[in-house]
Structure formats: structure tokens, C-alpha cells
C-alpha positions as CSV (number, residue, x, y, z in Angstrom):
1,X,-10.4,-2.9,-1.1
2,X,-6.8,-2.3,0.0
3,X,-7.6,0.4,2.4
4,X,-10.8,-1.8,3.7
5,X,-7.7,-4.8,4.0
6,X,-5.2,-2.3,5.7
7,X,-7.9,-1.4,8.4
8,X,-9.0,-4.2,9.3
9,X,-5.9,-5.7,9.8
10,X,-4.5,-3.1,11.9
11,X,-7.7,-2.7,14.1
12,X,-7.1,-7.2,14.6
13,X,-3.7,-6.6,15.6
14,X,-4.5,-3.3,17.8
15,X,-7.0,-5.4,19.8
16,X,-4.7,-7.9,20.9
17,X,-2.9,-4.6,23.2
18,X,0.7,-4.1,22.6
19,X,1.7,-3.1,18.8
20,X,3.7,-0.7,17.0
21,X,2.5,0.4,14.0
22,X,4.9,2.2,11.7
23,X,2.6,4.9,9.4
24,X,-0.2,3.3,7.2
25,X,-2.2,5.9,8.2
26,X,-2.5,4.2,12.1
27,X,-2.7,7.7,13.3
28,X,-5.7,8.5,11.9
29,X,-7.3,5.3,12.2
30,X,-6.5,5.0,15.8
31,X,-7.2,8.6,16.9
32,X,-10.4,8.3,18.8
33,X,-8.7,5.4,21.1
34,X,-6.9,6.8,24.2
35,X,-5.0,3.9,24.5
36,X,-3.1,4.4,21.5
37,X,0.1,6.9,21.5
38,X,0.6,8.7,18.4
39,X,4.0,9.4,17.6
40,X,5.8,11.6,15.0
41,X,9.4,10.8,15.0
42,X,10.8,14.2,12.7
43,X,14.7,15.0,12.2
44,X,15.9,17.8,9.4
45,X,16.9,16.1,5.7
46,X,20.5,16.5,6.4
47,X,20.2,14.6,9.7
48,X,18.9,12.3,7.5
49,X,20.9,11.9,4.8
50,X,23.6,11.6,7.2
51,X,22.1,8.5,9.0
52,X,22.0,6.8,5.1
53,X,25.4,7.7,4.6
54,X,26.6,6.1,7.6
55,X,25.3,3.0,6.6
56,X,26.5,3.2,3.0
57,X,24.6,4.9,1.0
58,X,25.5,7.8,-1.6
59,X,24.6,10.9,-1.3
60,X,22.7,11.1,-4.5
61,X,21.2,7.9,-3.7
62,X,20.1,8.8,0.2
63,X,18.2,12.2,-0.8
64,X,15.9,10.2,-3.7
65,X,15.5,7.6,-1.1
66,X,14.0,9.7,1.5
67,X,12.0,12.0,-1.0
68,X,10.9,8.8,-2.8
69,X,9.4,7.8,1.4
70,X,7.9,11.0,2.3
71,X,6.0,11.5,-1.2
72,X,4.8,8.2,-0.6
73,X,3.8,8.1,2.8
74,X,2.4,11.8,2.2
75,X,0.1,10.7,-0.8
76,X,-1.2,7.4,0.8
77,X,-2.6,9.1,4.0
78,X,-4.1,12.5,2.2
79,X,-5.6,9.6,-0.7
80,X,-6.7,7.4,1.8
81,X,-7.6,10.2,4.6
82,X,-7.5,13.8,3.5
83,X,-5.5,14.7,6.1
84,X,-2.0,16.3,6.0
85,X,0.8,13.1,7.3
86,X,3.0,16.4,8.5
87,X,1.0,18.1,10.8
88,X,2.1,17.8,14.4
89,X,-1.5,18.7,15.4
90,X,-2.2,14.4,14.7
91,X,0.6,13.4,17.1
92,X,0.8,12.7,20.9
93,X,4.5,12.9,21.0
94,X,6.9,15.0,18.6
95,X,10.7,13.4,18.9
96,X,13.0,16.0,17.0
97,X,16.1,13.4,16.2
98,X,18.4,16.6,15.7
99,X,18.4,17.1,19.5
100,X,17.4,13.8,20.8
101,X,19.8,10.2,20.9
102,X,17.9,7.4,20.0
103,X,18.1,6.1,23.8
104,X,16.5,8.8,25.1
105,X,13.8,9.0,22.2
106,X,13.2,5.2,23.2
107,X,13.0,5.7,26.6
108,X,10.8,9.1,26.3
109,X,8.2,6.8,24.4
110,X,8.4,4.2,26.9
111,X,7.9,6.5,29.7
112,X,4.7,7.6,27.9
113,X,3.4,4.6,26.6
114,X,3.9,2.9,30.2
115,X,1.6,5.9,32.0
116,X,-1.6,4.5,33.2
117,X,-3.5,7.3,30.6
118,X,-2.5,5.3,28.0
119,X,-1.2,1.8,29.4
120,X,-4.6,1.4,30.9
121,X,-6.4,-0.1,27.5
122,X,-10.2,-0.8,28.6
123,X,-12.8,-3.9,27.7
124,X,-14.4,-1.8,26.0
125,X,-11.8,-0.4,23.6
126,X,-10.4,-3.2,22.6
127,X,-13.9,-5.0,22.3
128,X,-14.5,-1.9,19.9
129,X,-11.3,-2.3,18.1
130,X,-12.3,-6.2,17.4
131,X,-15.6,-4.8,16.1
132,X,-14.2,-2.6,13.7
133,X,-11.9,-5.1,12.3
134,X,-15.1,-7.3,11.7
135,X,-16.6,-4.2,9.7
136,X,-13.1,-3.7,7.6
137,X,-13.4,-7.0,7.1
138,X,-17.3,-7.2,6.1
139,X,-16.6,-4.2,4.0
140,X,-13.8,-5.6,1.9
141,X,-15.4,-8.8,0.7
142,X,-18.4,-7.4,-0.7
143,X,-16.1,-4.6,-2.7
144,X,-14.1,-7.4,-3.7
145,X,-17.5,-9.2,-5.6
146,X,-17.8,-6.0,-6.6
147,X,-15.0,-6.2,-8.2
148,X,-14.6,-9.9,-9.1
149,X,-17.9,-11.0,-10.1
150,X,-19.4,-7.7,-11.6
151,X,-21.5,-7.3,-8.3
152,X,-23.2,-4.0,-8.4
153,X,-25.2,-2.7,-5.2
154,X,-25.4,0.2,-3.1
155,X,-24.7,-1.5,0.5
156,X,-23.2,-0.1,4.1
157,X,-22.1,-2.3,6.4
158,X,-22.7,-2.0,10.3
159,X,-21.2,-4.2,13.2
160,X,-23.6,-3.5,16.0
161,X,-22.2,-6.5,18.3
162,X,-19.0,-9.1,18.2
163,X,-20.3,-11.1,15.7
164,X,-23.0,-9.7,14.4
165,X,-22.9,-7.8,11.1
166,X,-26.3,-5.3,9.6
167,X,-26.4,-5.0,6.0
168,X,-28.5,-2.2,4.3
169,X,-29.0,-0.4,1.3
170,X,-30.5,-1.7,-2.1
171,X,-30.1,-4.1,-5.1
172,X,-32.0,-4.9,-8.0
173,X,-32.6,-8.6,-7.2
174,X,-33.5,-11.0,-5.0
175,X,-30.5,-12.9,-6.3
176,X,-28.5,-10.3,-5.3
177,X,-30.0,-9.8,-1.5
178,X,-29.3,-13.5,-1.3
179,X,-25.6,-13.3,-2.3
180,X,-24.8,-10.6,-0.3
181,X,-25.7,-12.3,3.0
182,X,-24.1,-15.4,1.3
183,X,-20.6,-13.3,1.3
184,X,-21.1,-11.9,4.5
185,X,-21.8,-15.2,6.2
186,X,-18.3,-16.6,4.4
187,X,-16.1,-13.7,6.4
188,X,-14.1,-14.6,9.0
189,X,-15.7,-13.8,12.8
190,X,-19.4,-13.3,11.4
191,X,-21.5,-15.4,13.4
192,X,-25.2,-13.6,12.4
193,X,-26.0,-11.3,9.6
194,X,-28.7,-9.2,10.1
195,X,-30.2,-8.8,6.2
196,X,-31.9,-5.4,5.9
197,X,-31.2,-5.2,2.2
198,X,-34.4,-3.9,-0.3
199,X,-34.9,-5.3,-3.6
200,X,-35.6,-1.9,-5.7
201,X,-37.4,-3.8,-9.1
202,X,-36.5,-2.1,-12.8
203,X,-40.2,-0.9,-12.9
204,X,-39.7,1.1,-9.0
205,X,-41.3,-1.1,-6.7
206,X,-39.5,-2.0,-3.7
207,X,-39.6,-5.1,-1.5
């Protein structure tokens, strides 16, 4: 449900146009938009631990602090994605901090990110982005009756226009086809919800 919540909100906030997101896995979930630079801002660990210790921090203290960051930014994006957060391949833009002042990394990325290849954010991307956000959204409050209420179905949810949400797959009720629209119709932005769900009965007979 978390990742569900994480997508959705990130794909409501992309498709309003300017946004910075800082990891979550936005590389990934933004990779098939051309709109959206991705950048990988990398500097050696004793570049880093001497940023921490200008601000205060121990020594000690500074290198658990940014192991304690990359093992947790590394093991939420293979978890969620099964992709490697490290490899440069996911990127746009590489900054290496060793070489570079921040001024000139900010102005590098503004440079980019002001180019009419990726400044240049269609109708259609953001009407997809909005779409998706719907589907996160659809997604999450059915696995959270899942969760909740001891709802148990087998269901995929599709967003085939703004507003419109197409539920498949199968239950063993007619309660349960009901209260699935029921929670689709409650989420936010769902105007019409298309109810292809089957009723499998115990004895095999589908309707």
C-alpha cells in the first residue's frame, strides 16, 4: 500500500509541471516521461564526510550517517523496483561533487532542465501523469480493504481515461463485486467505474 501511496503521490505532484523530487525511487517511476530529468548527484565518502563535519558533526557520527542513507535509499528502490539506485545507466545527468561547486552543479541542472527537450512537457504527458496517479490511487484503496476489512480478491486496476477506472479479475461473491466498485467509486478523481469483475461461485461456475 505504501509504494501504491508513494506513486500516486508523486505522479499528482509531477503533473502539475515543475517539481523536484529527491529519490523515492522517482527515477524509475518517471523514466518513460521525457520531460523529466534524472539526476544522480555522486561525490566520494570522504567528500562527504567532510561536508558533515563542517556543519558539526563527528566523524564517527558522519560515516554511520551516510551509510545508515545509502543502505536505505539502496534497499527501498531494489525492494520496491529491482533495480540497482547506483547505476549511472538510470540517470540523465551525473554531477561528481569532487570536481564540481555547488554553483555550477546548480546552474548545469538548470541549463538542462530549461532546454526545450525537456522544458517542453506535452498535454499529453502530463494528462498521462494525472492518469497514473488515478490508478496508484485506485490501486491503493482496494489493498488497503484488503488489508483492513479481510477483503480477499484477485483484481487489476486500469485507468483508460481521466476519470474513468476498469476493474477486472475475480471474487467469490456478488457482495464482493459490489464492494469493490463501492471503494473505487469513494477515491478521489473517479468519476465512472467500469465493473468487469466475475463472480467465480465455490462449486466453479462463473457469472
Amino acid at each position: 500500500v505504501y509504494l501504491e501511496r508513494l506513486a500516486s503521490a508523486l505522479y499528482e505532484l509531477a503533473k502539475q509541471g515543475d517539481a523536484v523530487f529527491l529519490g523515492r525511487g522517482s527515477h524509475v517511476l518517471l523514466r518513460d516521461f521525457q520531460c523529466a530529468l534524472h539526476v544522480w548527484v555522486t561525490a566520494s565518502p570522504e567528500s562527504r564526510i567532510r561536508t558533515l563535519l563542517k556543519q558539526g558533526w563527528t566523524r564517527e557520527a558522519a560515516v554511520r550517517a551516510i551509510k545508515r542513507s545509502d543502505d536505505e535509499r539502496s534497499a527501498l528502490v531494489k525492494f520496491a523496483f529491482g533495480v540497482d539506485w547506483e547505476d549511472p545507466a538510470r540517470y540523465d545527468l551525473v554531477l561528481n561533487m569532487d570536481k564540481l561547486s555547488v554553483p555550477v552543479a546548480v546552474s548545469t541542472v538548470l541549463h538542462v532542465v530549461r532546454s526545450p527537450a525537456i522544458s517542453d512537457a506535452s498535454g499529453e504527458a502530463l494528462r498521462a501523469l494525472g492518469m497514473l496517479a488515478l490508478a496508484r490511487r485506485a490501486e491503493a484503496a482496494l489493498l488497503e480493504a484488503t488489508v483492513s476489512q479481510g477483503f480477499s480478491a484477485s483484481l487489476s486496476v486500469a485507468v483508460t481515461e481521466p476519470g474513468t477506472v476498469r476493474v477486472s479479475g475475480d471474487v467469490d461473491t456478488p457482495e464482493r463485486r459490489a464492494e469493490a466498485e463501492k471503494i473505487l467509486r469513494d477515491v478521489s478523481g473517479v468519476d465512472t467505474v467500469e465493473n468487469a469483475i466475475r463472480v467465480i461461485l465455490r462449486h466453479g461456475t462463473g457469472v
